[in-house]
C-alpha positions as CSV (number, residue, x, y, z in Angstrom):
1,X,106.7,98.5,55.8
2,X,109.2,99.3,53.9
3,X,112.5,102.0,54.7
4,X,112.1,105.6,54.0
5,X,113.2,109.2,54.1
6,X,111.1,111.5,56.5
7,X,110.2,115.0,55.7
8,X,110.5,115.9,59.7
9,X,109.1,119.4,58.2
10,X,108.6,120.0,62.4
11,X,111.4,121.9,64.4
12,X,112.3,120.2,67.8
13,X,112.7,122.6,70.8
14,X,114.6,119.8,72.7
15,X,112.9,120.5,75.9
16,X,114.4,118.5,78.8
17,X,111.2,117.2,79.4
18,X,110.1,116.1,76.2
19,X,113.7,113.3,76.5
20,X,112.3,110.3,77.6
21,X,115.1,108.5,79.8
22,X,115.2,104.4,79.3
23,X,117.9,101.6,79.8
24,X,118.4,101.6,75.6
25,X,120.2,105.8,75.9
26,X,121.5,105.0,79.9
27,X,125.0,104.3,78.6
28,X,124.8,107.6,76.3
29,X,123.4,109.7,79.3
30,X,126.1,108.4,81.8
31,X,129.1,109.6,79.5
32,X,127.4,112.8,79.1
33,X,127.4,113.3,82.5
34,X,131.5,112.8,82.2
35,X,133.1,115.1,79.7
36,X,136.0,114.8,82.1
37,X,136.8,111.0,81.2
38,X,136.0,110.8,77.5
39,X,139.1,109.8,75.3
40,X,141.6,112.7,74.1
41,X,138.1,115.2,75.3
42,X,135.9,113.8,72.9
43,X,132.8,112.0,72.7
44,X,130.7,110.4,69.6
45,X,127.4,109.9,70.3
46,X,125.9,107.4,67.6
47,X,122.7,105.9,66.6
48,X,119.9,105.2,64.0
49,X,118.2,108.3,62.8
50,X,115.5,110.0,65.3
51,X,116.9,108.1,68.1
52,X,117.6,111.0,70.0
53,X,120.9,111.9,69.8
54,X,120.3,115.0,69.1
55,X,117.9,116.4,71.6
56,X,121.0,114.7,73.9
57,X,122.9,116.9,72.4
58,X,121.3,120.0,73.0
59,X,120.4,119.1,76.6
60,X,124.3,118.7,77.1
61,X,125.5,121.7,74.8
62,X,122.7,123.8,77.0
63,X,124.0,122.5,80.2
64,X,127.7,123.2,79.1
65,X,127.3,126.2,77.6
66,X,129.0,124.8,74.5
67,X,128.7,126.0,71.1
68,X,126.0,124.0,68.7
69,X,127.9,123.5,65.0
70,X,125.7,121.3,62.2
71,X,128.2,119.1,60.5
72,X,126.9,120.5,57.2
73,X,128.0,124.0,57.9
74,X,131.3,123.8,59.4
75,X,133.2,126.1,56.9
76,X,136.8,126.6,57.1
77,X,138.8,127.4,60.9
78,X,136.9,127.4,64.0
79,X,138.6,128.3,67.3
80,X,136.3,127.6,70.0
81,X,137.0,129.0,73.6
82,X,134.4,126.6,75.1
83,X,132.8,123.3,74.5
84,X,131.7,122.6,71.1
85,X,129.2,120.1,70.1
86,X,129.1,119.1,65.9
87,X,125.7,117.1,65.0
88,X,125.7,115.4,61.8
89,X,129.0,114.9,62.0
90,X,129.7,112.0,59.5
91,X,127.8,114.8,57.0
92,X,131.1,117.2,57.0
93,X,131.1,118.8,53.9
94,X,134.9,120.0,54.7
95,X,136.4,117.1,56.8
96,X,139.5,119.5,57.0
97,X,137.6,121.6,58.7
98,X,135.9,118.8,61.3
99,X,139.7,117.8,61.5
100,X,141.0,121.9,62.7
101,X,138.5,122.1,64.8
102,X,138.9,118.9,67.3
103,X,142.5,120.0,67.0
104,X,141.9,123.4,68.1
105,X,139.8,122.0,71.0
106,X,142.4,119.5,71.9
107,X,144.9,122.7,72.2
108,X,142.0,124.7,73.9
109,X,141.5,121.8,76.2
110,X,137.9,122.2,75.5
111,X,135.4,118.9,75.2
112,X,134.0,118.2,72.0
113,X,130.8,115.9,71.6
114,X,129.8,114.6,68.2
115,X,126.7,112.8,67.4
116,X,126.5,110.8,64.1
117,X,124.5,108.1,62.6
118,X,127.6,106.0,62.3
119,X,130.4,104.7,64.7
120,X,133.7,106.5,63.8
121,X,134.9,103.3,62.4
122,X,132.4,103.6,59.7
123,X,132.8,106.9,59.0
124,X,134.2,107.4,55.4
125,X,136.4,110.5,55.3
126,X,139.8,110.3,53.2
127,X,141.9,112.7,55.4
128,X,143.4,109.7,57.7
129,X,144.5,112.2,60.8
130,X,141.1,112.9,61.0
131,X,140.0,108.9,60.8
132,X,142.9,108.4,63.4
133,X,141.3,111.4,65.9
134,X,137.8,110.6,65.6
135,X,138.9,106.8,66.0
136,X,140.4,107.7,69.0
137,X,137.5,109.5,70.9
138,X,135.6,107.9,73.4
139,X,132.2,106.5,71.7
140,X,129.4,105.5,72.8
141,X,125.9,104.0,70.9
142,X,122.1,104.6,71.8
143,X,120.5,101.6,71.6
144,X,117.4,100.2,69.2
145,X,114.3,101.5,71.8
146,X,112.5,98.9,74.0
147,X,108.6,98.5,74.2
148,X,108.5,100.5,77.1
149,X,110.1,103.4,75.5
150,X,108.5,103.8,72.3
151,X,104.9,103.5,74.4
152,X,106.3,106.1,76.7
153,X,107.9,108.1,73.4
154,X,104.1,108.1,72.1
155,X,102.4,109.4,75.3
156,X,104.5,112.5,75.2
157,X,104.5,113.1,71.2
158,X,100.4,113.1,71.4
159,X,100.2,114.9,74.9
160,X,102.3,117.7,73.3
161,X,99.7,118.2,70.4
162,X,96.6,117.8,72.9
163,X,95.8,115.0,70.9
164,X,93.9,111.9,71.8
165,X,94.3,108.2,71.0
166,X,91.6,105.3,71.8
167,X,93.2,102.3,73.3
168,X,93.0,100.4,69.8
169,X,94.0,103.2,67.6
170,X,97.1,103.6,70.2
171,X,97.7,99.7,70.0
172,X,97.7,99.7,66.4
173,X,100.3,101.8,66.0
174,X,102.6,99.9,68.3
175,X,102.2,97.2,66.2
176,X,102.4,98.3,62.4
177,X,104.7,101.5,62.8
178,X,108.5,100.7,62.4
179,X,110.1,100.1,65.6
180,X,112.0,103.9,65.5
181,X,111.6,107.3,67.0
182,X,112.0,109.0,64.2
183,X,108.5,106.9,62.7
184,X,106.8,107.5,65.5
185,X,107.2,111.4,65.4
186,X,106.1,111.6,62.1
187,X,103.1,109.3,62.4
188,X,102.1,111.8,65.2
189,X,102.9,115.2,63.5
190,X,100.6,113.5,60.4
191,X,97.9,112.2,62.7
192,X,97.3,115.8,64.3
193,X,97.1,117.1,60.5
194,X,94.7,115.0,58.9
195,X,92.5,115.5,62.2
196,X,92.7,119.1,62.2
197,X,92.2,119.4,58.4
198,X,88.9,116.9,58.5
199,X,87.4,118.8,61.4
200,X,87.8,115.2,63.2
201,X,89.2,113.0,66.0
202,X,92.1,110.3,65.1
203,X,89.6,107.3,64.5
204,X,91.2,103.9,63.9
205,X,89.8,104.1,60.0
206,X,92.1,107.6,60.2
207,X,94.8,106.1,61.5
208,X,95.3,103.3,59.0
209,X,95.0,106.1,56.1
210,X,98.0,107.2,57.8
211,X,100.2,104.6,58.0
212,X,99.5,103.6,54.5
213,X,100.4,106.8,53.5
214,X,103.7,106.4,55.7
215,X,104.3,103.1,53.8
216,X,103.9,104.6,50.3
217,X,106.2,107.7,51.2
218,X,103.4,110.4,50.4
């Protein structure tokens, strides 16, 4: 199955419950836990798309009272006076501003967490005191999801939705959808749709309908 762009047309509410803990985001949830021994106060949380970084982020900016900033909309000089957690971060549309702002928490002694798709070596911004900072910030990856967790993942996204799956229809997507999250949400959220608009429960025939669909990028 070939590689592409998800509408994820769904909002998240990032419930604590709906995070499902395994050894592949251990290392992620253990620095977390830590904001006092991250590097220079800052932490980069990194991973493949939909591998939840993002509901991690919430969970911490919840518990920390920090402030949530999307990468795309950090406009011009932000002084926080508490934690600040960017997601998106390697999509700043003003690096300078990404730049002010984890200098404003340094002087603030504030933590800042940052989740990105890419390590902050692979980061491509020009401004090279801001390649230097984010370079320098404790970092830590989540991990390509095990068996275990992608099963477990799939329980929760169908138990959310009241929807049922047959032993066979659950085992076939195991096998055929791509080994992400972020697949796995959508196959779900598309599932519960065709179901509800044929009046019908998620048959195995339904199912493959789907993931051909997934495969063509309707």
């Amino acid at each position: 199955m070939k590689q592409l762009s998800l509408p994820f047309a769904e909002a998240q509410d990032f419930a604590p419950e709906d995070f499902c803990p395994a050894p592949s985001n251990l290392a992620a949830r253990e620095w977390l836990a830590r904001p006092d021994a991250w590097s220079n106060g800052r932490l980069v949380l990194w991973g493949e798309p939909g591998c939840g970084k993002t509901h991690l982020l919430h969970l911490w900016a919840k518990a920390n009272a920090a402030q949530i900033i999307e990468g795309t909309r950090l406009r011009g000089l932000v002084r926080p006076d508490g934690p600040v957690a960017v997601d998106d971060a390697e999509l700043a549309d003003e690096p300078r501003a990404l730049l002010h702002l984890i200098n404003a928490a340094a002087e603030a002694r504030v933590p800042v967490l940052l989740a990105s798709r890419l390590p902050p070596a692979r980061m491509a911004y020009k401004l090279a005191d801001l390649t230097s900072r984010l370079r320098a910030a404790q970092s830590v990856e989540i991990l390509p999801p095990e068996d275990e967790l992608l099963d477990l993942l799939l329980g929760k996204l169908c138990a959310t939705r009241q929807m049922q799956l047959s032993v066979p229809v659950r085992n076939l997507l195991l096998l055929h959808l791509p080994r992400a999250p972020a697949y796995y949400r959508e196959a779900v959220a598309r599932l519960d749709r065709a179901a509800m608009d044929k009046g019908a429960r998620v048959t195995r025939a339904l199912a493959l309908e789907m993931l051909a669909g997934l495969a063509d990028g309707d």
